[in-house]
MIVOVO-161318 format. One record per residue: residue in one letter; x, y, z of N, C-alpha, C in turn; residue number from 1. Coordinates in nm, 2 decimals, always signed. Layout:
REM residues N
- a	X	Y	Z	X	Y	Z	X	Y	Z	NUM
...
This chain:
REM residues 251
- x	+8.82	+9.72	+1.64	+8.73	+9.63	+1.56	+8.58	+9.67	+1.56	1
- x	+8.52	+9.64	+1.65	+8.38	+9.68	+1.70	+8.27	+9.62	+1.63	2
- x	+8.36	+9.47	+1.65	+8.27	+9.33	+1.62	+8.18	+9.28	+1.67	3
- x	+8.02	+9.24	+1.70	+7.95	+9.14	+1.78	+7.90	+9.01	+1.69	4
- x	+7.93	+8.90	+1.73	+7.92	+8.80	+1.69	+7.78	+8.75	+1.82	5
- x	+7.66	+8.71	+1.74	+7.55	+8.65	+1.83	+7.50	+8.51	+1.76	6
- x	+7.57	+8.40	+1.81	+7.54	+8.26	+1.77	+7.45	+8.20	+1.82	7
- x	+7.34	+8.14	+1.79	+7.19	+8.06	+1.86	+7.21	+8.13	+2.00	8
- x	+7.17	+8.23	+2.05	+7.15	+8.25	+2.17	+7.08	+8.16	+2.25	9
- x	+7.04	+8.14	+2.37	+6.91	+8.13	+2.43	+6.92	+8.11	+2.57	10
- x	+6.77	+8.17	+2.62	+6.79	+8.23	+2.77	+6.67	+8.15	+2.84	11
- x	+6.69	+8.08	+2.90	+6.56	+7.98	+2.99	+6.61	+8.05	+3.16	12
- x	+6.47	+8.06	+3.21	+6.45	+8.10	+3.32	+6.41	+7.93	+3.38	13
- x	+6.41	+7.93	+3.52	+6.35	+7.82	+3.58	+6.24	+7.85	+3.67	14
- x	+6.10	+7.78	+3.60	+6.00	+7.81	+3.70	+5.93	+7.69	+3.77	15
- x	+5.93	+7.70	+3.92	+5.88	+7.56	+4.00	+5.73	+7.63	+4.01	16
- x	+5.67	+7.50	+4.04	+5.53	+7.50	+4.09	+5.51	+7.55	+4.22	17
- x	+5.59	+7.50	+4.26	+5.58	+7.58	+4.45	+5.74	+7.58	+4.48	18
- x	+5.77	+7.65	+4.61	+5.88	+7.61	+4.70	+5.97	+7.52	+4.73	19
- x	+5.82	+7.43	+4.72	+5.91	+7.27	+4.79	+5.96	+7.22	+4.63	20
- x	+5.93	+7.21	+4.52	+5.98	+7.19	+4.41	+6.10	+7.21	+4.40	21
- x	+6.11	+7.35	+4.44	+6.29	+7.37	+4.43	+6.38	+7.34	+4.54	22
- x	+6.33	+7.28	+4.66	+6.45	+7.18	+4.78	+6.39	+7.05	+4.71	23
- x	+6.32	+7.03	+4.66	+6.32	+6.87	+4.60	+6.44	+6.89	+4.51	24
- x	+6.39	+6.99	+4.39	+6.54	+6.97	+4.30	+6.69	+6.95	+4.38	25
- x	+6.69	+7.03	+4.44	+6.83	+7.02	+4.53	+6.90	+6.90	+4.59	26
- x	+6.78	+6.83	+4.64	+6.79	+6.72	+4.75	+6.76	+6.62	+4.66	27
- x	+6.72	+6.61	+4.55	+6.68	+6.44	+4.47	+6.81	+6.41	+4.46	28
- x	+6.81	+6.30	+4.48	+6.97	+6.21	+4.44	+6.98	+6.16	+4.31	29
- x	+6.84	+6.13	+4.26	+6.81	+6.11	+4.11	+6.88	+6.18	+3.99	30
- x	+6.88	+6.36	+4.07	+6.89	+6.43	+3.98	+6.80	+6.52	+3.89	31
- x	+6.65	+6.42	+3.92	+6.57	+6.46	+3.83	+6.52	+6.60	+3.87	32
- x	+6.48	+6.72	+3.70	+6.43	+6.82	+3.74	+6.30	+6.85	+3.79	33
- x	+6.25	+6.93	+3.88	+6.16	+6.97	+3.90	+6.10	+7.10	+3.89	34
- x	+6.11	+7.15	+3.73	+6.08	+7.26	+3.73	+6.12	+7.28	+3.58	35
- x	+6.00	+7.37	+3.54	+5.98	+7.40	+3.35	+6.10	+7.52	+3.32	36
- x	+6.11	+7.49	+3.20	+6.21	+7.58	+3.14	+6.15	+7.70	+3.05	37
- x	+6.12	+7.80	+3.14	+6.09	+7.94	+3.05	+6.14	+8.00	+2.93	38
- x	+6.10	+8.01	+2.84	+6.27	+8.03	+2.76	+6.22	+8.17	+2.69	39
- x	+6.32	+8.26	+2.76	+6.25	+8.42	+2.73	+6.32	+8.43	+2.55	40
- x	+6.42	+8.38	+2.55	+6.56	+8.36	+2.41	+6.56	+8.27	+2.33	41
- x	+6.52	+8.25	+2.23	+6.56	+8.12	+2.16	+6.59	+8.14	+2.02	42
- x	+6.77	+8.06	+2.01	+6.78	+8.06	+1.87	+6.84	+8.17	+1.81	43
- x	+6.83	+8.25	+1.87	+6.90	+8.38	+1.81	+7.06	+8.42	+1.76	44
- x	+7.04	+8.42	+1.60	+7.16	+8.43	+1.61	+7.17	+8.56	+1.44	45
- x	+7.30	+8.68	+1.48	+7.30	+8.76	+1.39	+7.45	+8.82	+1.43	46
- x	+7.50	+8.92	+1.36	+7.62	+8.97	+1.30	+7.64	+9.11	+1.32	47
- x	+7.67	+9.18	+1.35	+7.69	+9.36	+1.35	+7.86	+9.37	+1.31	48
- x	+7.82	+9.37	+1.22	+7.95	+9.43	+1.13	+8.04	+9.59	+1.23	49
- x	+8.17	+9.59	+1.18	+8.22	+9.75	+1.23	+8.14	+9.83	+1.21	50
- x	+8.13	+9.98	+1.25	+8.06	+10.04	+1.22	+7.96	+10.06	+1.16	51
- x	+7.87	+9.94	+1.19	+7.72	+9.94	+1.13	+7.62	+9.98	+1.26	52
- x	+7.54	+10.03	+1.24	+7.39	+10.09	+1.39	+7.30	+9.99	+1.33	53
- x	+7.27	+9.90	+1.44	+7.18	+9.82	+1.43	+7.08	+9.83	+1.58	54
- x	+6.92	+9.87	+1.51	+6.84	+9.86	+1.59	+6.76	+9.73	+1.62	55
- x	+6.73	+9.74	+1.78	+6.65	+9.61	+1.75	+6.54	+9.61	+1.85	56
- x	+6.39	+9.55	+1.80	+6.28	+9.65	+1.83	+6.18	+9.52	+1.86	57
- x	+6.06	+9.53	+1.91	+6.00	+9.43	+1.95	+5.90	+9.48	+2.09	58
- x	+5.74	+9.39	+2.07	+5.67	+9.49	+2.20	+5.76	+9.44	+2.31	59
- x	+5.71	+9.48	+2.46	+5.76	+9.44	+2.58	+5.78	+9.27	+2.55	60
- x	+5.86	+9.26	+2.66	+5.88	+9.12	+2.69	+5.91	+9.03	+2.56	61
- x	+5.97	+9.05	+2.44	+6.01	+9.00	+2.40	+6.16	+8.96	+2.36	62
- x	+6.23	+8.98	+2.45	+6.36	+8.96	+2.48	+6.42	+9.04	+2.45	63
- x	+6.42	+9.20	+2.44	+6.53	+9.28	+2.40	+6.63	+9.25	+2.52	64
- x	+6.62	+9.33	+2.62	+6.73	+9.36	+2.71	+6.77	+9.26	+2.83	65
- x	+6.72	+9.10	+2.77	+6.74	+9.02	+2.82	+6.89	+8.98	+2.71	66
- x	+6.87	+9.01	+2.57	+6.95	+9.00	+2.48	+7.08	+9.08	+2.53	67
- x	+7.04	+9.21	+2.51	+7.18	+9.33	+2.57	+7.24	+9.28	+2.69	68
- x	+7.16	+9.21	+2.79	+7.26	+9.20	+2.89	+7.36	+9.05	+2.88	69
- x	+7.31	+9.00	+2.78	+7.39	+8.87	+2.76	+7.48	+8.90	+2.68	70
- x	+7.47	+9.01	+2.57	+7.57	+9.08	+2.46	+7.67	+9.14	+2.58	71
- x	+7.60	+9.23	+2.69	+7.75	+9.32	+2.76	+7.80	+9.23	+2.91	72
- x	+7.72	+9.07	+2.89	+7.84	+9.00	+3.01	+7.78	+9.00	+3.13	73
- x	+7.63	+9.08	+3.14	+7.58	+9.09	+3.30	+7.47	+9.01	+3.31	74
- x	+7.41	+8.89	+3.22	+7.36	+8.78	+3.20	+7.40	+8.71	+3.14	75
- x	+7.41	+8.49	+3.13	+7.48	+8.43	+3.08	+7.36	+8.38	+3.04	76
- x	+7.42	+8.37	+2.88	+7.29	+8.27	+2.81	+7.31	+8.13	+2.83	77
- x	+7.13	+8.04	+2.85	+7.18	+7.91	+2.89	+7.21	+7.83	+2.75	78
- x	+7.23	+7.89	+2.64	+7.29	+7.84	+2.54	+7.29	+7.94	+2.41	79
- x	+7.44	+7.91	+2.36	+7.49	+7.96	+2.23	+7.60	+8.07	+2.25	80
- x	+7.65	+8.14	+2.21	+7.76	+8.24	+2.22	+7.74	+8.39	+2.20	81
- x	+7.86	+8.43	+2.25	+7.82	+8.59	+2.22	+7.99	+8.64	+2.18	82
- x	+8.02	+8.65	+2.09	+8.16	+8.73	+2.07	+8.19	+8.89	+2.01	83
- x	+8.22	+8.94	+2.12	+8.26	+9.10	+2.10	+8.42	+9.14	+2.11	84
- x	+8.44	+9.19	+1.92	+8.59	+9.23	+1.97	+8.56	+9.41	+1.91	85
- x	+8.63	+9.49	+2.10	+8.63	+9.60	+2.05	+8.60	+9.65	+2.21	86
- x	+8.63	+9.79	+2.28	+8.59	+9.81	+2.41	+8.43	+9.85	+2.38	87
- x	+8.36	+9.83	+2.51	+8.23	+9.87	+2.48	+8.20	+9.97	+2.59	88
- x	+8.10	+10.06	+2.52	+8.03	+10.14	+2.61	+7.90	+10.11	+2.66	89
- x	+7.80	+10.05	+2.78	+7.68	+10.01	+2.78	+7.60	+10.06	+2.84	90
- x	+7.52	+10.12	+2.76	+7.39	+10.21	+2.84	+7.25	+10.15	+2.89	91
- x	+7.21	+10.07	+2.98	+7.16	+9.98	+3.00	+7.06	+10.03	+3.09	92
- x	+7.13	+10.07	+3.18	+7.04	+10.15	+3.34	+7.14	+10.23	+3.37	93
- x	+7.14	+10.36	+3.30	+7.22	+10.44	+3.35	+7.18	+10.48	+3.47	94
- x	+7.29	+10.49	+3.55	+7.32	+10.54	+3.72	+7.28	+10.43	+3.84	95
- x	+7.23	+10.33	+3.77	+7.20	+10.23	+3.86	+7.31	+10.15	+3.98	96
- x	+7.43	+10.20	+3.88	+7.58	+10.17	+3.93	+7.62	+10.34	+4.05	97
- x	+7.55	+10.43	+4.09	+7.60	+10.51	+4.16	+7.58	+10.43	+4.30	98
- x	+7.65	+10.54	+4.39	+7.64	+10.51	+4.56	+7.58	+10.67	+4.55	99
- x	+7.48	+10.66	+4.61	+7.36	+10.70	+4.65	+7.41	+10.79	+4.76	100
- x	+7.51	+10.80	+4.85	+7.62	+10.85	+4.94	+7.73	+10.94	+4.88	101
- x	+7.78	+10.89	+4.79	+7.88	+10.97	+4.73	+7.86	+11.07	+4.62	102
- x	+7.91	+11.18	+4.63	+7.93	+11.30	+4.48	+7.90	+11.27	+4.42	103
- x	+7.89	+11.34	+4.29	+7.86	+11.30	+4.14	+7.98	+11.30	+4.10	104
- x	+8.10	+11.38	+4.15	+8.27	+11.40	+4.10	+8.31	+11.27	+4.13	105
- x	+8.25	+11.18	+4.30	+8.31	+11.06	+4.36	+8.27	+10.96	+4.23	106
- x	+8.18	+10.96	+4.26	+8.06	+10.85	+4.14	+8.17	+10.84	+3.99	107
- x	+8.15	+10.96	+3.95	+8.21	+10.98	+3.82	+8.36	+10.89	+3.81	108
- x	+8.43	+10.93	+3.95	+8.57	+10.86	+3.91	+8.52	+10.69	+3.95	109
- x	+8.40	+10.60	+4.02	+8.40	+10.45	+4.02	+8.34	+10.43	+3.90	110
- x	+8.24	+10.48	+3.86	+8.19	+10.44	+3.72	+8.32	+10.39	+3.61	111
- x	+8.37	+10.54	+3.61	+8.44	+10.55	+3.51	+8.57	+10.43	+3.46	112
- x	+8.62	+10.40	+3.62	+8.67	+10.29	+3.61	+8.63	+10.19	+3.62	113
- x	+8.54	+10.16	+3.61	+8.44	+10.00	+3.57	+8.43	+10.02	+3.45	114
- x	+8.41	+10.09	+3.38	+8.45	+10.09	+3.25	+8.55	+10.08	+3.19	115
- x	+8.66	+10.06	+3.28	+8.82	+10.02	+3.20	+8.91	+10.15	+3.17	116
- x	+8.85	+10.28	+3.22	+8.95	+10.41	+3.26	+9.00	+10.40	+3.35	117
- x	+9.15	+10.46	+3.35	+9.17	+10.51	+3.43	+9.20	+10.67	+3.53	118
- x	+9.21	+10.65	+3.59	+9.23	+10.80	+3.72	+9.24	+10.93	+3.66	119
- x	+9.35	+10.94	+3.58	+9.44	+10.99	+3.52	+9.35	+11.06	+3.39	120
- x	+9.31	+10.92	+3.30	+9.23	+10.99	+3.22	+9.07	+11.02	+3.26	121
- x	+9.01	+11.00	+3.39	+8.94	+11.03	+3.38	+8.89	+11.18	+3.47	122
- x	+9.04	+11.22	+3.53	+9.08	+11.33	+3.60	+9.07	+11.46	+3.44	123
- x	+9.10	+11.38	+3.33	+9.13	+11.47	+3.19	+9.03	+11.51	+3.18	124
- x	+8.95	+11.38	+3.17	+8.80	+11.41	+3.08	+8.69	+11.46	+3.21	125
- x	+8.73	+11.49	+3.33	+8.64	+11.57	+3.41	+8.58	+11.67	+3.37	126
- x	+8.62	+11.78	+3.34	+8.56	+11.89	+3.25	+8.47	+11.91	+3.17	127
- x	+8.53	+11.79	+3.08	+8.40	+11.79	+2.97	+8.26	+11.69	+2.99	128
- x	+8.32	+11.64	+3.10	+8.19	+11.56	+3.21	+8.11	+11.58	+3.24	129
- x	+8.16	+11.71	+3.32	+8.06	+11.82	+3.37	+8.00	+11.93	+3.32	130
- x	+8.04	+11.94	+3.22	+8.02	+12.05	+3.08	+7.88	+11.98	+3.03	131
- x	+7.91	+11.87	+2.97	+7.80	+11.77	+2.90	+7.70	+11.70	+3.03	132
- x	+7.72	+11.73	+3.11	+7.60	+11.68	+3.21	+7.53	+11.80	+3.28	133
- x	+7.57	+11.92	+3.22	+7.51	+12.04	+3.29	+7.42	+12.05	+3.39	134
- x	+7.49	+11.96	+3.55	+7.42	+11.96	+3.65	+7.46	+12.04	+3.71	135
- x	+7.59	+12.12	+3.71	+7.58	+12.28	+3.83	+7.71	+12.21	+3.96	136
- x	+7.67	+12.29	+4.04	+7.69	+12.28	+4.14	+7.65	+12.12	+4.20	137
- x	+7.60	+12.05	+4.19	+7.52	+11.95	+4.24	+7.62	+11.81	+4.22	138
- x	+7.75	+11.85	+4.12	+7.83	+11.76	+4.05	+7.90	+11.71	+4.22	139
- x	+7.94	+11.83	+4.30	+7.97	+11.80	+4.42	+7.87	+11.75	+4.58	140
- x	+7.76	+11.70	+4.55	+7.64	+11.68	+4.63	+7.65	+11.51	+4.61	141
- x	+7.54	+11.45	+4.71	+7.54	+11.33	+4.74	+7.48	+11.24	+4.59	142
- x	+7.46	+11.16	+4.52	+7.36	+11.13	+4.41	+7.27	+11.11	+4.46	143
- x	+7.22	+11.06	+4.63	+7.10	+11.10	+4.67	+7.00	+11.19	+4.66	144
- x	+7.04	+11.31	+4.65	+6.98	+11.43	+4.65	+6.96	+11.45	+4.48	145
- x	+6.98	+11.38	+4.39	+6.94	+11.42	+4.23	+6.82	+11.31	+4.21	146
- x	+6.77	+11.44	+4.11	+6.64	+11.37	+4.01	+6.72	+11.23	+3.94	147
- x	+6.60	+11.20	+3.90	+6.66	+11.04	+3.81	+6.73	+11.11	+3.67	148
- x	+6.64	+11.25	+3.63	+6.70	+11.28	+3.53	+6.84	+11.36	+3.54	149
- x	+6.86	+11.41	+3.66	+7.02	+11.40	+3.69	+7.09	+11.32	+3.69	150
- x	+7.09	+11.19	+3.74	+7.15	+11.05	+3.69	+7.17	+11.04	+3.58	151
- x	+7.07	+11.02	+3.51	+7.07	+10.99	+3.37	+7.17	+11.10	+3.26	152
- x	+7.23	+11.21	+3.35	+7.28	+11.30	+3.25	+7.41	+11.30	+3.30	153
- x	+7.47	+11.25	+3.44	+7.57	+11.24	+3.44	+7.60	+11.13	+3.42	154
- x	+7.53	+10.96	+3.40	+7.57	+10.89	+3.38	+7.59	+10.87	+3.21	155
- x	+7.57	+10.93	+3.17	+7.53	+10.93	+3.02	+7.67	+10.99	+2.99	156
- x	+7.71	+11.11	+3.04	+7.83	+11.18	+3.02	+7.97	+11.09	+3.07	157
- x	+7.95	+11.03	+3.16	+8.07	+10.95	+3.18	+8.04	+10.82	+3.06	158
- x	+7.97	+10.76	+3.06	+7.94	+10.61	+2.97	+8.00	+10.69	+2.85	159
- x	+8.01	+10.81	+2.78	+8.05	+10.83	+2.66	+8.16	+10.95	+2.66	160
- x	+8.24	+10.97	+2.78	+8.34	+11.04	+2.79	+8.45	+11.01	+2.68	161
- x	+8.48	+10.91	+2.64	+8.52	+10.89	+2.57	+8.52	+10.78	+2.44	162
- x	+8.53	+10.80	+2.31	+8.42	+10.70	+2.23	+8.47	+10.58	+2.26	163
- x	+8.37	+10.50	+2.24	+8.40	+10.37	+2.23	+8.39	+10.25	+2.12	164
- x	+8.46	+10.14	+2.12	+8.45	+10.10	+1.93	+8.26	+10.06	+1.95	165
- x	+8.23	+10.01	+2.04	+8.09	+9.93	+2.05	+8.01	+10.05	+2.10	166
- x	+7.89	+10.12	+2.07	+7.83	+10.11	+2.19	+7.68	+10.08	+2.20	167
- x	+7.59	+10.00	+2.32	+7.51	+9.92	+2.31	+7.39	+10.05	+2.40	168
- x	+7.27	+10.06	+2.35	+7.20	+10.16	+2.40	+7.06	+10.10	+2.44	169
- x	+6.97	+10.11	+2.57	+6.87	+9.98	+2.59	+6.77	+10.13	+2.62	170
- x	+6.66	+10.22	+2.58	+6.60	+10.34	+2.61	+6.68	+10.36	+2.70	171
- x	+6.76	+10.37	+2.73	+6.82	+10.46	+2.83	+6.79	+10.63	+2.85	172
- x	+6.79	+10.64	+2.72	+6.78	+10.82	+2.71	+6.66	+10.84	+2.76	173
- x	+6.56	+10.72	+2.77	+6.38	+10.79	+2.76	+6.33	+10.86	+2.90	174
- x	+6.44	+10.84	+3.01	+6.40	+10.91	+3.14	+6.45	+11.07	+3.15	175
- x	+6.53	+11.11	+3.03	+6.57	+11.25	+3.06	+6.49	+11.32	+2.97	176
- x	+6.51	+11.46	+3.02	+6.43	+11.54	+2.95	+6.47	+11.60	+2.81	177
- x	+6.35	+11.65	+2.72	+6.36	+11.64	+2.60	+6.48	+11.69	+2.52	178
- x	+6.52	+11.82	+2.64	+6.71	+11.89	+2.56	+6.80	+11.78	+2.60	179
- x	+6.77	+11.71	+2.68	+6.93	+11.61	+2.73	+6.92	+11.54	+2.59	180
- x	+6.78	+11.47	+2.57	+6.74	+11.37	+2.49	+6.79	+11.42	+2.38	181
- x	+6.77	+11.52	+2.30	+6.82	+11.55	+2.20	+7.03	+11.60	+2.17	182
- x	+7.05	+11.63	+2.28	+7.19	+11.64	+2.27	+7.25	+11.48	+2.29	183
- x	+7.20	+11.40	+2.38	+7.27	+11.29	+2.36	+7.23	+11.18	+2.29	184
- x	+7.14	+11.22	+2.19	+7.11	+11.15	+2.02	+7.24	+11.22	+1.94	185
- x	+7.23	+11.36	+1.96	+7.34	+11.38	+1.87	+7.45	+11.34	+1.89	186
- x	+7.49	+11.31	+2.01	+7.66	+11.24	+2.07	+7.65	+11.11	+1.98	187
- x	+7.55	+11.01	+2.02	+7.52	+10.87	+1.93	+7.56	+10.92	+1.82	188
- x	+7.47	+10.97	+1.77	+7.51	+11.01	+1.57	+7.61	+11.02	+1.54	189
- x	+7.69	+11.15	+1.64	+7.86	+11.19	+1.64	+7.96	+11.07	+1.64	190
- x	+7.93	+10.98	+1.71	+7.99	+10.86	+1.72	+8.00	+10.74	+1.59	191
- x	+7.86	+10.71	+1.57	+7.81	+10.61	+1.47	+7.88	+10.69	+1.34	192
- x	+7.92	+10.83	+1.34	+7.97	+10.88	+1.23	+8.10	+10.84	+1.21	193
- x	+8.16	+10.87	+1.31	+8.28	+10.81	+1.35	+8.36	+10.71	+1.32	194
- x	+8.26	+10.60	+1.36	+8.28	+10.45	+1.33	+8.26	+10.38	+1.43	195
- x	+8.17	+10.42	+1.53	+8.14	+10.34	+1.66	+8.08	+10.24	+1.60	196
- x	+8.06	+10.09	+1.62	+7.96	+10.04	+1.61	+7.84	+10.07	+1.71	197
- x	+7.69	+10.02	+1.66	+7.62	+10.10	+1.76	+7.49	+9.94	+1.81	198
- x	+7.44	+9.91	+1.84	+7.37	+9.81	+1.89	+7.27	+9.89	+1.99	199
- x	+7.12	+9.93	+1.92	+7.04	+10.04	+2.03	+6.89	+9.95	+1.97	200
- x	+6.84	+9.98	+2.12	+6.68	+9.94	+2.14	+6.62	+10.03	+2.16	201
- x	+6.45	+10.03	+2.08	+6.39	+10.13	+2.10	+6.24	+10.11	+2.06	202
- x	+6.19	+10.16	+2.13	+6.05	+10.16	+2.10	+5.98	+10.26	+1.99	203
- x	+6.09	+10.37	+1.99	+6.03	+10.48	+1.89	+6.10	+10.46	+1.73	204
- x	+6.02	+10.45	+1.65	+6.02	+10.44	+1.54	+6.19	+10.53	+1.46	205
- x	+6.10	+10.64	+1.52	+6.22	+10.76	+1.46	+6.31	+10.76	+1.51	206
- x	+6.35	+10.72	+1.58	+6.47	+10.70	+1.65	+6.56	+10.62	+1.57	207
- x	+6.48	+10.47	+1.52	+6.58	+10.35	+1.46	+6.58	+10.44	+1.34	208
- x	+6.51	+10.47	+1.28	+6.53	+10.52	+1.12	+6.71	+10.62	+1.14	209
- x	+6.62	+10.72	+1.28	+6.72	+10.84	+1.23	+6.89	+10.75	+1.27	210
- x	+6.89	+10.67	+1.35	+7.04	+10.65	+1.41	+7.08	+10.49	+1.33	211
- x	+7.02	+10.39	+1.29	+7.00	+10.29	+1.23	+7.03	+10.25	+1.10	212
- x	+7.12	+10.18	+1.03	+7.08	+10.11	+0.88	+7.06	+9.98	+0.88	213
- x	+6.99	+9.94	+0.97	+6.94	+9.84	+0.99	+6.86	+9.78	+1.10	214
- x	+6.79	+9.67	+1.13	+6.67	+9.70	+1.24	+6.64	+9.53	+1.25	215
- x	+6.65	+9.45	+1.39	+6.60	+9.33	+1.39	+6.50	+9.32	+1.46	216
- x	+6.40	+9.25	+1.45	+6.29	+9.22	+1.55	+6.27	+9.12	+1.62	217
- x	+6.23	+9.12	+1.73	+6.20	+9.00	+1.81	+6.08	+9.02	+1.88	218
- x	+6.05	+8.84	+1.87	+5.87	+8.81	+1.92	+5.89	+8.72	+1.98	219
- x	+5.82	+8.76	+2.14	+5.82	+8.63	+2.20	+6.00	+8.55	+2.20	220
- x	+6.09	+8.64	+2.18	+6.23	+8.58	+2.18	+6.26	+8.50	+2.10	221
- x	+6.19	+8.54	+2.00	+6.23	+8.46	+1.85	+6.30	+8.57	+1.76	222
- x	+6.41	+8.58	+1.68	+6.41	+8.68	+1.60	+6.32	+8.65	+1.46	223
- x	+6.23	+8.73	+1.40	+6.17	+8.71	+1.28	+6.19	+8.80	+1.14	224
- x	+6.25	+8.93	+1.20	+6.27	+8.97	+1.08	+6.44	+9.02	+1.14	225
- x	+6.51	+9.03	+1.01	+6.65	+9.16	+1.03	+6.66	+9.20	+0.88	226
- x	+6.65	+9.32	+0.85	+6.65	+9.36	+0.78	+6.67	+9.58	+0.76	227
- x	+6.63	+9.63	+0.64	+6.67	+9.74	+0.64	+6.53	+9.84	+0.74	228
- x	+6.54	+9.92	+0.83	+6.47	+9.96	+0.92	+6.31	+9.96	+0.88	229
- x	+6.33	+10.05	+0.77	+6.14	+10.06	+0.69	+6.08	+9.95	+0.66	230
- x	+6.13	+9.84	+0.64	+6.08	+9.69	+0.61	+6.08	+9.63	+0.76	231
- x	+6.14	+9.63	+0.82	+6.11	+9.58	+0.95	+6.05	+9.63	+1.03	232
- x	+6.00	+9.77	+1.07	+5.91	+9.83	+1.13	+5.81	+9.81	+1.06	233
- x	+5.76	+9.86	+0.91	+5.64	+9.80	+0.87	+5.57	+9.70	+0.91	234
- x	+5.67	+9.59	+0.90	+5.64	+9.44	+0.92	+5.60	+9.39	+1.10	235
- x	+5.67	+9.51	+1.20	+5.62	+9.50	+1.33	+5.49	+9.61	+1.32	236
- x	+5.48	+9.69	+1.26	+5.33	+9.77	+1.25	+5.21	+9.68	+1.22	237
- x	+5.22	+9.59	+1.10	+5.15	+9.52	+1.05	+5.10	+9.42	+1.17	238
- x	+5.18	+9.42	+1.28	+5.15	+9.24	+1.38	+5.07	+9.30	+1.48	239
- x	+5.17	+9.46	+1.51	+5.08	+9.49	+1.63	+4.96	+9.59	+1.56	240
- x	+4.88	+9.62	+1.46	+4.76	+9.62	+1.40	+4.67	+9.47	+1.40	241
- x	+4.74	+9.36	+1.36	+4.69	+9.25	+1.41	+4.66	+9.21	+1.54	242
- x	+4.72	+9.24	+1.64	+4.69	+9.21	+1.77	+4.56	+9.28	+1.82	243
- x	+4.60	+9.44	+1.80	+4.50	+9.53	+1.81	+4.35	+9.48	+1.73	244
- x	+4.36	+9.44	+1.63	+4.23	+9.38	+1.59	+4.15	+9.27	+1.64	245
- x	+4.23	+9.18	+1.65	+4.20	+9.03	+1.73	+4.16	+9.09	+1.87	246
- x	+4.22	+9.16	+1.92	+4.18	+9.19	+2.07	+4.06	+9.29	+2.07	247
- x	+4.03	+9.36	+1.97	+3.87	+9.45	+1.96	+3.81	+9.34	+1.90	248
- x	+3.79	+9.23	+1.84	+3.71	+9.15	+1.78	+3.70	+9.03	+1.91	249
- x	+3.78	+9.00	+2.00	+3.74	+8.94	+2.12	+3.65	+8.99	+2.25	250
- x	+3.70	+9.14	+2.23	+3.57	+9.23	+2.34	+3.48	+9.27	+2.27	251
């Protein structure tokens, strides 16, 4: 299928004034709260069809990957829904999931099965694992001993060992270097050709155009525009030219 369904999202953080705020909340018998509701999410609600690439763009702190992690299940929104039919692949923090102790071969087989492989096939797709992560020798070394851009190139190679109907992309690429970066844009492409659905965040323009037919924005955790990528990057060019002005006309 490689359906996402995102109905009125929204994500409130809880912030107390001090300490004692939050053993009062605990201990009032009243019930009553003691503490404001941040709301990084609000409202958010949109559709990614099968095989459509939908980018979604916005400065810092505007809820992107507060969004992605409520889409792949490793944050719960404090209201609205999220429905995904289809397996997913999620690139979020690649390698963040290694043991820091074990191999890159050891690593490769727990990742791989958190992702819903098993043994067997992921004993198949070893080869082309390590083929597509062109780390060497080092595939058998601790992941302590690797660069982050080592990480990034074996975790990258297992997360898409095999395609997936969804797959959800948060800059993950932007810590490797510029050959990884360009070979595993073209894997995305190869995919989204395919019929992956694709759901990717990014800060670089070219990026949403080249992999994208379509592009949502978020402000402040509002969504304001969704539309076709050129119209909605314009439309985020145009705010942050506006910010940039207001802020040289305040100093």
């Amino acid at each position: 299928m490689g359906q996402i369904v995102v109905t009125n999202i929204g994500k409130a953080y809880k912030r107390y004034r001090n300490r004692w705020s939050r053993l009062l909340e605990w201990f009032d018998p009243t019930g009553r709260p003691h503490h404001q509701a941040h709301w990084v999410l609000r409202g958010v609600s949109f559709t990614v069809a099968p095989g459509e690439a939908v980018g979604i763009i916005g400065n810092n702190g505007a809820g992107k990957s507060t969004l992605l992690k409520i889409i792949t299940g490793t944050t719960q929104p404090t209201e609205g829904t999220v429905t995904v039919n289809g397996r997913v692949a999620a690139l979020l923090e690649l390698g963040m999931g290694f043991h820091p102790d074990f191999t890159g071969r050891q690593n490769v087989f727990m990742a791989g099965q958190l992702l819903g492989h098993s043994a067997e096939t992921l004993e198949r797709c070893l080869p082309a694992i390590e083929a597509f992560a062109e780390i060497g020798d080092y595939i058998d070394q601790p992941v302590r001993t690797y660069s982050s851009g080592m990480q990034v190139r074996l975790a990258f190679s297992v997360a898409t060992a095999i395609r997936p109907e969804i797959l959800i992309v948060d800059e993950a690429l932007s810590v490797g270097d510029a050959y990884f970066q360009h070979k595993s844009f073209a894997r995305i492409r190869e995919f989204r050709d395919q019929g992956t659905t694709l759901l990717f965040v990014s800060h670089s323009a070219g990026a949403v155009k080249t992999l994208c037919n379509r592009a949502i924005l978020l402000d402040q955790g509002i969504m304001i525009r969704d539309g076709a990528p050129d119209e909605v990057l314009d439309y985020y060019n145009a705010i942050i030219a506006r910010q940039e002005a207001d802020q040289h006309t305040r100093g």
